[in-house]
C-alpha positions in Angstrom: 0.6 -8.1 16.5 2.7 -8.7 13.5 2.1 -7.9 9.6 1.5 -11.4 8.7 1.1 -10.6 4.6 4.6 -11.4 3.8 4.0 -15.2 3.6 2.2 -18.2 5.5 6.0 -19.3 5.7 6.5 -19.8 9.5 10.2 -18.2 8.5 8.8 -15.3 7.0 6.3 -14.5 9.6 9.3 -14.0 12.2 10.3 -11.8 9.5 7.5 -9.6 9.6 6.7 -9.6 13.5 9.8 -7.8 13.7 8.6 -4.9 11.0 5.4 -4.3 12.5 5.0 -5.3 16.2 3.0 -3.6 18.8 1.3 -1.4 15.7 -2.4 -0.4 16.0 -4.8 -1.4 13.6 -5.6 1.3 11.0 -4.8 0.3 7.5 -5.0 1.5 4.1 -4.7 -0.4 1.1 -4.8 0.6 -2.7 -6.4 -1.4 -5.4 -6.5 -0.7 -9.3 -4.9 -3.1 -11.5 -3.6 -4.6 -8.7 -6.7 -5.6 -6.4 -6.3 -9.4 -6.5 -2.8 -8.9 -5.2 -3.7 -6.6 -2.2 -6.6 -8.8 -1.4 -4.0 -11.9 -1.7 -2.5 -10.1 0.9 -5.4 -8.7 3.1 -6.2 -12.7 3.5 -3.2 -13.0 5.9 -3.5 -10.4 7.9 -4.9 -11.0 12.0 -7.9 -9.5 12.8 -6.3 -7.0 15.2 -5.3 -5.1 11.8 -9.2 -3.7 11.8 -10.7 -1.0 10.6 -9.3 -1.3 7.2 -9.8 1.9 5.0 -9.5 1.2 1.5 -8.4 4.2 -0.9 -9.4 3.9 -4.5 -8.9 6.3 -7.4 -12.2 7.7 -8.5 -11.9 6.8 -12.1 -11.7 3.0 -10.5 -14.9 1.3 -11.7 -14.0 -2.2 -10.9 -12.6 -2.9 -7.5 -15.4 -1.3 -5.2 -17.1 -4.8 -5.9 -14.1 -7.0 -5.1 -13.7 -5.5 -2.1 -16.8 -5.6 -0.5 -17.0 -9.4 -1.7 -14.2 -10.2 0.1 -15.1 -8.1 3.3 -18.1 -10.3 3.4 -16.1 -13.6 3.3 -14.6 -12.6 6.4 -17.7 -11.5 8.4 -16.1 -8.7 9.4 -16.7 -5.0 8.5 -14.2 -2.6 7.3 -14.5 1.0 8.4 -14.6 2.6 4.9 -14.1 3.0 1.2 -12.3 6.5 0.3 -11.9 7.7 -3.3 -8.8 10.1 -4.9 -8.1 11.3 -7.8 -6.2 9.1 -9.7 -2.4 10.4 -9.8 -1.5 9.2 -13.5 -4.0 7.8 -16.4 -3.1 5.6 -18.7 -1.2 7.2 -21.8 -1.3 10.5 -20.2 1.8 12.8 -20.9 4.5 13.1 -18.3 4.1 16.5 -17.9 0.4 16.7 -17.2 1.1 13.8 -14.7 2.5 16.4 -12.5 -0.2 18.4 -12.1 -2.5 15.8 -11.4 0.3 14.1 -9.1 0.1 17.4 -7.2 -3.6 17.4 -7.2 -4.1 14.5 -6.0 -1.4 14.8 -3.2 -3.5 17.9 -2.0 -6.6 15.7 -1.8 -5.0 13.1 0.2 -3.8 15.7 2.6 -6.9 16.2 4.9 -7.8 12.4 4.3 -4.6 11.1 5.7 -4.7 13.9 8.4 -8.3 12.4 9.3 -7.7 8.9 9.0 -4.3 8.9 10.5 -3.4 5.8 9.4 -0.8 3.3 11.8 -0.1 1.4 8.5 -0.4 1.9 4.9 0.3 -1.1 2.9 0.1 -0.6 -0.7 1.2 -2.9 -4.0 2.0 -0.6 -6.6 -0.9 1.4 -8.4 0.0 5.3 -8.5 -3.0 5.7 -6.2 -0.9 5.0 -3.4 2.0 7.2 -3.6 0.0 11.1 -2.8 -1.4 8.8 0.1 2.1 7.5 1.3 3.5 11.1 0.4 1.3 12.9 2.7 1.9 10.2 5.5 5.3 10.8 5.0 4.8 14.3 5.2 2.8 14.5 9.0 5.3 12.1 10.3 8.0 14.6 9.3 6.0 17.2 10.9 5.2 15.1 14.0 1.8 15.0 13.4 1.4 10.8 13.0 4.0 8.7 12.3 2.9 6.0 10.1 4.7 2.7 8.9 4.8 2.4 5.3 5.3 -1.1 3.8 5.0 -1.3 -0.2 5.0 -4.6 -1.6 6.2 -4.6 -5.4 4.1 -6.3 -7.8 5.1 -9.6 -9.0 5.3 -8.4 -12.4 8.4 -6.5 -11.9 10.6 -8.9 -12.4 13.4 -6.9 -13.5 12.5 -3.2 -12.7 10.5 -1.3 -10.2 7.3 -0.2 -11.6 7.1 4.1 -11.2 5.5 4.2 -7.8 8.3 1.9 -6.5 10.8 4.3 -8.1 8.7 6.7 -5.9 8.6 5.1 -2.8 11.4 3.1 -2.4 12.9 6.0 -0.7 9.7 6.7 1.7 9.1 3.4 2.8 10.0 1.6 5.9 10.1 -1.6 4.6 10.1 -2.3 0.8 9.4 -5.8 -0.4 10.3 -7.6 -3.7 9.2 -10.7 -4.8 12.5 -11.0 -7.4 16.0 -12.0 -6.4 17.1 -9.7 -9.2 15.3 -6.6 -8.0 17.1 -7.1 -4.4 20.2 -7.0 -6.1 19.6 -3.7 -7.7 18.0 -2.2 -5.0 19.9 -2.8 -1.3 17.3 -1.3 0.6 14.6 -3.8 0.1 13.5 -7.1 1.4 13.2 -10.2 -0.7 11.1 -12.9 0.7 10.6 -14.8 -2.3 7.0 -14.8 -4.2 4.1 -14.3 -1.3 1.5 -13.7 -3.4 
Protein backbone atom coordinates (compact mmCIF):
# COMPACT_ATOMS: atom_id res chain seq x y z
CA UNK A 1 0.00 0.00 0.00
CA UNK A 2 0.83 3.47 -0.77
CA UNK A 3 0.69 6.80 1.47
CA UNK A 4 -2.27 8.17 -0.30
CA UNK A 5 -2.23 11.78 1.84
CA UNK A 6 -0.37 13.69 -0.71
CA UNK A 7 -3.44 14.36 -2.94
CA UNK A 8 -6.65 12.66 -4.47
CA UNK A 9 -4.68 13.73 -7.72
CA UNK A 10 -4.28 10.37 -9.64
CA UNK A 11 -0.64 12.05 -10.61
CA UNK A 12 0.21 12.50 -7.11
CA UNK A 13 -0.80 9.21 -5.84
CA UNK A 14 1.90 7.53 -8.18
CA UNK A 15 3.92 9.92 -6.43
CA UNK A 16 3.41 8.71 -3.18
CA UNK A 17 3.14 4.78 -3.95
CA UNK A 18 6.70 5.14 -4.65
CA UNK A 19 7.55 6.82 -0.94
CA UNK A 20 5.80 4.36 0.93
CA UNK A 21 5.07 0.99 -0.73
CA UNK A 22 5.03 -2.32 0.94
CA UNK A 23 5.06 -0.27 4.52
CA UNK A 24 3.12 -1.78 7.46
CA UNK A 25 0.53 -0.08 9.07
CA UNK A 26 1.60 1.63 12.37
CA UNK A 27 1.21 5.43 12.27
CA UNK A 28 1.59 8.30 14.39
CA UNK A 29 0.20 11.56 13.80
CA UNK A 30 0.60 14.89 15.83
CA UNK A 31 -2.14 17.38 16.31
CA UNK A 32 -2.13 20.95 18.12
CA UNK A 33 -2.76 23.88 16.11
CA UNK A 34 -2.64 21.86 13.34
CA UNK A 35 -5.33 19.03 13.84
CA UNK A 36 -7.71 19.93 10.97
CA UNK A 37 -4.72 19.63 8.62
CA UNK A 38 -3.51 16.16 9.89
CA UNK A 39 -7.09 14.97 9.96
CA UNK A 40 -7.33 16.58 6.18
CA UNK A 41 -4.82 14.22 5.66
CA UNK A 42 -5.83 11.07 7.75
CA UNK A 43 -9.12 11.15 5.34
CA UNK A 44 -6.91 9.79 2.46
CA UNK A 45 -5.23 7.32 3.76
CA UNK A 46 -6.33 3.18 2.96
CA UNK A 47 -7.41 1.36 5.67
CA UNK A 48 -4.37 -0.94 5.60
CA UNK A 49 -2.59 2.15 7.40
CA UNK A 50 -4.45 0.81 10.85
CA UNK A 51 -3.72 1.08 14.15
CA UNK A 52 -3.14 4.71 14.11
CA UNK A 53 -1.52 6.01 17.38
CA UNK A 54 -2.02 9.57 17.86
CA UNK A 55 0.63 11.61 20.04
CA UNK A 56 -0.63 14.77 21.65
CA UNK A 57 1.15 17.15 23.97
CA UNK A 58 -0.33 17.06 27.39
CA UNK A 59 -1.07 20.71 27.75
CA UNK A 60 -3.39 19.97 24.37
CA UNK A 61 -6.93 20.50 25.59
CA UNK A 62 -8.61 20.62 22.34
CA UNK A 63 -7.81 17.97 19.82
CA UNK A 64 -8.54 14.70 21.98
CA UNK A 65 -12.31 15.52 20.82
CA UNK A 66 -11.53 15.98 17.12
CA UNK A 67 -9.98 13.02 16.93
CA UNK A 68 -12.23 10.67 18.35
CA UNK A 69 -15.00 12.42 16.20
CA UNK A 70 -13.42 11.67 13.33
CA UNK A 71 -12.33 7.97 14.27
CA UNK A 72 -16.04 7.52 14.56
CA UNK A 73 -16.91 8.76 11.05
CA UNK A 74 -14.81 6.02 9.77
CA UNK A 75 -16.18 3.13 11.90
CA UNK A 76 -13.02 2.10 12.54
CA UNK A 77 -10.98 2.09 15.72
CA UNK A 78 -7.63 3.46 16.23
CA UNK A 79 -5.27 1.76 18.58
CA UNK A 80 -4.49 4.68 20.91
CA UNK A 81 -4.13 8.24 22.11
CA UNK A 82 -0.50 8.92 23.71
CA UNK A 83 0.26 12.26 25.50
CA UNK A 84 4.06 14.13 25.77
CA UNK A 85 5.18 16.90 27.06
CA UNK A 86 4.82 19.56 24.94
CA UNK A 87 8.48 20.50 23.53
CA UNK A 88 8.03 24.45 23.20
CA UNK A 89 4.97 26.77 24.83
CA UNK A 90 3.97 29.57 23.37
CA UNK A 91 6.22 32.71 24.36
CA UNK A 92 8.51 30.59 26.20
CA UNK A 93 12.30 31.67 26.06
CA UNK A 94 14.63 29.91 23.76
CA UNK A 95 16.74 28.83 26.31
CA UNK A 96 14.23 27.13 28.47
CA UNK A 97 12.94 25.47 25.26
CA UNK A 98 15.94 23.34 25.45
CA UNK A 99 15.39 21.84 28.41
CA UNK A 100 12.01 21.00 27.83
CA UNK A 101 13.02 19.88 24.11
CA UNK A 102 15.26 17.44 25.97
CA UNK A 103 12.68 16.42 28.32
CA UNK A 104 10.34 15.66 26.17
CA UNK A 105 12.68 13.78 23.79
CA UNK A 106 13.50 11.43 26.92
CA UNK A 107 9.75 10.84 27.21
CA UNK A 108 9.25 9.88 23.79
CA UNK A 109 12.11 7.41 24.04
CA UNK A 110 10.38 4.32 25.66
CA UNK A 111 7.10 5.35 23.72
CA UNK A 112 8.61 5.10 20.35
CA UNK A 113 10.63 2.04 21.48
CA UNK A 114 7.07 0.45 22.40
CA UNK A 115 5.11 1.55 19.70
CA UNK A 116 7.69 1.12 16.97
CA UNK A 117 6.13 2.95 14.67
CA UNK A 118 6.45 1.94 10.49
CA UNK A 119 5.44 5.52 9.76
CA UNK A 120 5.26 8.76 11.42
CA UNK A 121 3.51 11.36 9.54
CA UNK A 122 3.43 14.63 11.14
CA UNK A 123 2.40 18.51 10.00
CA UNK A 124 4.35 20.77 11.92
CA UNK A 125 3.52 21.24 15.76
CA UNK A 126 6.80 20.86 17.91
CA UNK A 127 5.06 17.86 19.37
CA UNK A 128 6.37 15.95 16.62
CA UNK A 129 9.96 16.43 16.44
CA UNK A 130 11.27 14.45 20.12
CA UNK A 131 8.89 11.78 18.55
CA UNK A 132 10.56 11.85 14.99
CA UNK A 133 14.03 12.37 16.91
CA UNK A 134 13.85 9.35 18.84
CA UNK A 135 12.67 7.29 15.63
CA UNK A 136 15.52 8.64 14.04
CA UNK A 137 17.55 7.71 16.76
CA UNK A 138 16.51 3.45 16.92
CA UNK A 139 16.80 3.41 13.29
CA UNK A 140 20.43 4.68 13.65
CA UNK A 141 20.89 2.12 16.19
CA UNK A 142 19.11 -0.69 14.20
CA UNK A 143 16.51 -1.03 16.52
CA UNK A 144 13.36 0.00 13.96
CA UNK A 145 13.64 1.76 11.02
CA UNK A 146 10.91 4.10 10.56
CA UNK A 147 9.81 6.26 7.47
CA UNK A 148 9.40 9.80 8.38
CA UNK A 149 7.24 11.96 6.08
CA UNK A 150 6.48 15.65 7.43
CA UNK A 151 4.15 17.60 5.61
CA UNK A 152 4.68 21.50 6.08
CA UNK A 153 1.84 23.50 6.93
CA UNK A 154 0.14 25.56 4.43
CA UNK A 155 0.90 28.56 6.21
CA UNK A 156 4.50 28.59 5.38
CA UNK A 157 4.36 30.18 2.56
CA UNK A 158 7.69 31.58 2.55
CA UNK A 159 9.66 29.92 5.40
CA UNK A 160 9.72 26.66 7.23
CA UNK A 161 8.04 26.89 10.49
CA UNK A 162 10.88 25.67 13.55
CA UNK A 163 10.07 21.96 13.47
CA UNK A 164 10.60 21.94 9.66
CA UNK A 165 13.93 23.68 10.23
CA UNK A 166 14.30 20.59 12.54
CA UNK A 167 13.32 17.97 10.49
CA UNK A 168 14.02 18.79 7.18
CA UNK A 169 17.16 17.06 7.75
CA UNK A 170 15.59 13.76 9.47
CA UNK A 171 12.96 13.17 7.21
CA UNK A 172 12.63 10.73 4.38
CA UNK A 173 10.41 12.68 2.43
CA UNK A 174 9.56 16.35 3.20
CA UNK A 175 6.60 17.96 1.52
CA UNK A 176 5.80 21.58 0.78
CA UNK A 177 2.73 22.96 -0.31
CA UNK A 178 4.63 26.36 -1.78
CA UNK A 179 6.60 26.55 -4.98
CA UNK A 180 8.76 29.07 -3.19
CA UNK A 181 9.69 26.88 -0.28
CA UNK A 182 10.96 24.08 -2.92
CA UNK A 183 13.11 26.51 -4.32
CA UNK A 184 14.78 27.31 -1.06
CA UNK A 185 14.91 24.03 0.21
CA UNK A 186 16.14 21.17 -2.69
CA UNK A 187 15.50 18.33 -0.58
CA UNK A 188 11.77 18.52 -0.52
CA UNK A 189 8.82 17.65 -2.56
CA UNK A 190 6.32 20.12 -3.81
CA UNK A 191 3.06 18.66 -4.87
CA UNK A 192 1.13 21.69 -4.84
CA UNK A 193 -1.60 22.49 -2.01
CA UNK A 194 -3.13 18.80 -0.73
CA UNK A 195 -4.77 19.98 2.03
Amino acid sequence: AGLFVLSAHSGYIAVADTVVADTACSLFCFTGGHTTEILRLLSCLSESYSPRHYVLADSDKMSEAKIRSFEQKRAETFSNLDRIPRSREVRQSWISSVVTTLYSILYSLPLTYKRKPDLILCNGPGTCVPVCLSAFLLGLLRIKRTIIVYVESICRVETLSLSGKILYYFSDYFIVQWPDLKKKYPKSVYLGRIV
